[in-house]
C-alpha positions in Angstrom: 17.6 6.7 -22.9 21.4 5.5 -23.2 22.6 1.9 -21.5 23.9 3.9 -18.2 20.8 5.6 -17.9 18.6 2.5 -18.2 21.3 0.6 -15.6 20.5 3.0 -13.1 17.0 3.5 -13.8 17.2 -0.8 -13.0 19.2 -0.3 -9.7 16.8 2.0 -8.5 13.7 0.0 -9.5 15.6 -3.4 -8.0 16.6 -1.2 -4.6 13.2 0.3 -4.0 11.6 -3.7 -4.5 13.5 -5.1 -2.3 13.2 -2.6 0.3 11.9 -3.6 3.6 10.3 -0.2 3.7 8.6 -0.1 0.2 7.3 -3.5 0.9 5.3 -2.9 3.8 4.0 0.4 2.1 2.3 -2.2 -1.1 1.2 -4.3 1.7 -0.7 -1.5 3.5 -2.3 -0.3 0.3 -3.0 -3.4 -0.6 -4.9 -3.5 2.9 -6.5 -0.3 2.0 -7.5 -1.0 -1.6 -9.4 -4.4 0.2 -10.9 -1.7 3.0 -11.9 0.4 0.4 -13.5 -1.9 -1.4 -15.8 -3.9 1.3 -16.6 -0.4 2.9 -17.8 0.8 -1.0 -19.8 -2.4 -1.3 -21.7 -1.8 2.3 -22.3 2.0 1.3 -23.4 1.1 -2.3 -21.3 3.6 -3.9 -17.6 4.3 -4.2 -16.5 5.9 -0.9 -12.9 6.7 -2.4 -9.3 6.0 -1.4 -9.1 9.3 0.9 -12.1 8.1 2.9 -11.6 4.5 3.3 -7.2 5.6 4.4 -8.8 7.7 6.8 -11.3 4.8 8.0 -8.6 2.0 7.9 -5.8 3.9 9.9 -8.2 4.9 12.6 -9.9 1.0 12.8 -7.6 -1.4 11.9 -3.7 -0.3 11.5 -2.7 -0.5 14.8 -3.8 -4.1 14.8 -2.9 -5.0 11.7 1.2 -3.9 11.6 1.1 -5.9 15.7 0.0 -9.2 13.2 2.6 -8.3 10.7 5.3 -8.3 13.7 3.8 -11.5 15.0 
C-alpha cells in the first residue's frame, strides 16, 4: 500500500470514528453483546447474536435510544 493509499485509508477510518452515526451503532452492539450475554447466562447456553438482536429490539430499544436522548 503506497503513502496516498494509507492517507485515505486514515481519513476514512478517522471520518467513520468520529461519526455521530457510527457511534451510536458501537453503543447499540455494545448493548446487544451485554443482552446477549445475560440472556445466554439465564438459558444456560449460547443463544447467539441473531436471537438476543431480535430480543433486545423488541424489549428494550425503544427505551433505551429515549435515555440516550435524555
Amino acid at each position: 500500500m503506497n503513502l496516498t493509499e494509507q492517507t485515505t485509508k486514515s481519513r476514512s477510518s478517522d471520518f467513520a470514528r468520529n461519526s455521530n452515526l457510527y457511534r451510536e451503532f458501537l453503543a447499540e452492539r455494545s448493548e446487544i453483546l451485554r443482552h446477549k450475554w445475560l440472556e445466554s447466562e439465564k438459558a444456560g447456553c449460547d443463544i447467539g447474536f441473531e436471537r438476543a438482536l431480535l430480543d433486545w429490539v423488541r424489549k428494550h430499544r425503544s427505551a433505551w435510544r429515549q435515555d440516550r436522548r435524555a
